[in-house]
C-alpha positions as CSV (number, residue, x, y, z in Angstrom):
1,X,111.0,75.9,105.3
2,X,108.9,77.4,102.8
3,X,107.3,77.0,99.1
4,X,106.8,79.9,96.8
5,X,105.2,79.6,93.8
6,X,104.8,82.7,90.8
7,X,104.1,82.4,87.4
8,X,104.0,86.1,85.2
9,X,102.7,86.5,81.5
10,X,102.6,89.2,79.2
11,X,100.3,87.7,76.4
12,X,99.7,90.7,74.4
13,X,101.6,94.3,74.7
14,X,101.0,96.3,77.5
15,X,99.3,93.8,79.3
16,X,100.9,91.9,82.4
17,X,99.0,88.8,84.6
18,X,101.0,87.6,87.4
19,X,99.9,85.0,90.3
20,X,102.3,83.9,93.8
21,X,101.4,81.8,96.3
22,X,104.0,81.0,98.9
23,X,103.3,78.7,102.1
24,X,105.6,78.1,105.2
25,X,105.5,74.8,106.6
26,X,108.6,75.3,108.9
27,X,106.2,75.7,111.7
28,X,105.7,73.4,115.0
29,X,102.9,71.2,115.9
30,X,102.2,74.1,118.4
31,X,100.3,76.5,115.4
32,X,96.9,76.2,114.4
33,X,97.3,78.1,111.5
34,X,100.6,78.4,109.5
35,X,101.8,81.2,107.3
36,X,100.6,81.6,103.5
37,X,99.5,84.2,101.0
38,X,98.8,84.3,97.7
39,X,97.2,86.5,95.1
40,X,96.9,87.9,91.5
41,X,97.4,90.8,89.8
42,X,97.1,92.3,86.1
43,X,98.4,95.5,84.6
44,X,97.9,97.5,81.5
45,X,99.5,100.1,79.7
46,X,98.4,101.6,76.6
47,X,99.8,104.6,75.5
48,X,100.0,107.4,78.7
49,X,97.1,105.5,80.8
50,X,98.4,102.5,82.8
51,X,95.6,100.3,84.7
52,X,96.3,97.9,87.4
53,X,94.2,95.5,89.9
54,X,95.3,93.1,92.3
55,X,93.9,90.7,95.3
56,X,95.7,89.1,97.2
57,X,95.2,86.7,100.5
58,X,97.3,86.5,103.7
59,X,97.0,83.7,106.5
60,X,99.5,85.0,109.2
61,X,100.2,81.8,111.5
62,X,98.6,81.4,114.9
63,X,99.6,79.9,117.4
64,X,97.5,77.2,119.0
65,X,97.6,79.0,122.9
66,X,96.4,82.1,121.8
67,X,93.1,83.0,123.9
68,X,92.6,86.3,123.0
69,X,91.8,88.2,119.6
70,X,93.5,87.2,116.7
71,X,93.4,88.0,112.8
72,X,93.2,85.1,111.3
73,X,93.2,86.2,107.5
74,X,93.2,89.2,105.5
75,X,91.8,89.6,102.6
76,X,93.1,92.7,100.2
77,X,92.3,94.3,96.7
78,X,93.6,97.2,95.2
79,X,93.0,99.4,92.0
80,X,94.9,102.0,90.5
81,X,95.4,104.3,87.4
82,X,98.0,106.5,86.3
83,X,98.1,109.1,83.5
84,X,101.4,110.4,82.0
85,X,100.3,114.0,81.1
86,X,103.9,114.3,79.5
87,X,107.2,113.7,79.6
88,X,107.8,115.7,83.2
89,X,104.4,115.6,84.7
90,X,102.3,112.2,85.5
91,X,98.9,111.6,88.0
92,X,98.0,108.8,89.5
93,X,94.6,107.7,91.7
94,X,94.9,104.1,94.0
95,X,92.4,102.4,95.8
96,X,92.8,99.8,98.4
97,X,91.1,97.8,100.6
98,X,91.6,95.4,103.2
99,X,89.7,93.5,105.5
100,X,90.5,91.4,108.2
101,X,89.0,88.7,109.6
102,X,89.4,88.5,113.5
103,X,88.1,85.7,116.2
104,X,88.0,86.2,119.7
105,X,88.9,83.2,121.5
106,X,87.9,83.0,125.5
107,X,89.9,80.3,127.7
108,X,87.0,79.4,129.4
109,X,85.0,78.6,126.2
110,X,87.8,78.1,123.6
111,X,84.5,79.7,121.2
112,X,85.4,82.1,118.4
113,X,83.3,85.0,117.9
114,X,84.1,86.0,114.1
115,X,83.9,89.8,113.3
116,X,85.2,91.5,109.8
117,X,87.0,94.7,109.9
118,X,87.8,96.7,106.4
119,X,90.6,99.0,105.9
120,X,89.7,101.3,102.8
121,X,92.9,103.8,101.6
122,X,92.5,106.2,98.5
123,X,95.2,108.1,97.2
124,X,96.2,110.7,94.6
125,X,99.7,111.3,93.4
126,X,101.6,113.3,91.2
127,X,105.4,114.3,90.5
128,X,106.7,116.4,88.2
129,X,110.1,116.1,86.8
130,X,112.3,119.1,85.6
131,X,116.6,117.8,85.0
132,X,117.4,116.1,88.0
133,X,114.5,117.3,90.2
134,X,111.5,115.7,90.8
135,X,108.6,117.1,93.1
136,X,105.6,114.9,93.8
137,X,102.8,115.4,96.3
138,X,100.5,112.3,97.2
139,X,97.3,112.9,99.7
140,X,95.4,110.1,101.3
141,X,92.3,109.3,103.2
142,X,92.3,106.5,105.7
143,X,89.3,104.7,106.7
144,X,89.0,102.4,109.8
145,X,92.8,102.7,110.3
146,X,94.5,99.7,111.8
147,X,91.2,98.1,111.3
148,X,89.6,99.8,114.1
149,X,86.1,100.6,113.1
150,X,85.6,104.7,113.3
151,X,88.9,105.9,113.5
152,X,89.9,107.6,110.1
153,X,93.1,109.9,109.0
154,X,94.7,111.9,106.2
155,X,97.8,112.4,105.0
156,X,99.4,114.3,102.6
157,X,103.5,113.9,101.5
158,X,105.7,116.6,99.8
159,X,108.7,115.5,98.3
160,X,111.6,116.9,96.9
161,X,114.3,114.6,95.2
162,X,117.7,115.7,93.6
163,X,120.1,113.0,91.6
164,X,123.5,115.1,91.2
């Protein structure tokens, strides 16, 4: 079974606050660590520019045999802003970042050794919309990618979308 919680406001125009937090306790006695995350988030829009920021935290269950490394939280924040040039063409610049937090259990010990790994993604977008055509491009950098220290990428997507 699980629990969710979320509660949303918009207090003044253009301006959205939102908070979740859900928690599953449908788990045996045989997990250490259940399942949970939670977070907040806030967005504003003001004429073209829209700003939003959000951090949120996840604790995927564990189960109480694992000997080996595990993630045992993961801690993420992201930023973005986006600019309406006009009615066909908008831009757009996100930032996120996650870190995990990993023990490594040994069977002989049962000790955890505790190290921090951070994820860090940046992105820019844009589309531009002529009838029923819309073209966007979107590149991004990759740092530490699956959390692996060193090990970076880039990606960039080209898009074409048609509504008949």
């Amino acid at each position: 079974s699980a629990r969710q919680y979320q509660i949303s406001a918009a207090p003044i125009d253009g301006l959205t606050i939102s908070a979740s937090y859900l928690e599953n306790d449908g788990y045996s006695s045989t997990y250490k660590q259940t399942y949970e995350n939670g977070g907040v988030s806030a967005k504003y829009s003001v004429g073209p520019v829209t700003v939003g920021y959000g951090k949120f935290h996840i604790a995927p269950a564990i189960l109480k045999a694992t000997v080996d490394q595990h993630t045992y939280a993961y801690e993420n924040t992201s930023f973005g802003i986006g600019f309406n040039v006009n009615e066909a063409l908008s831009v757009s610049y996100t930032e996120e970042k996650s870190e995990a937090s990993k023990k490594t259990v040994t069977a002989a010990t049962r000790a955890d050794a505790l190290v921090k790994v951070e994820t860090e993604i940046t992105a820019i977008q844009a589309a531009y919309t002529m009838g029923g055509m819309t073209l966007s491009v979107a590149s991004k950098s990759i740092d530490n990618m699956d959390y692996t220290a060193n090990v970076d990428g880039q990606e960039t997507v080209i898009a074409v979308s048609l509504a008949f």
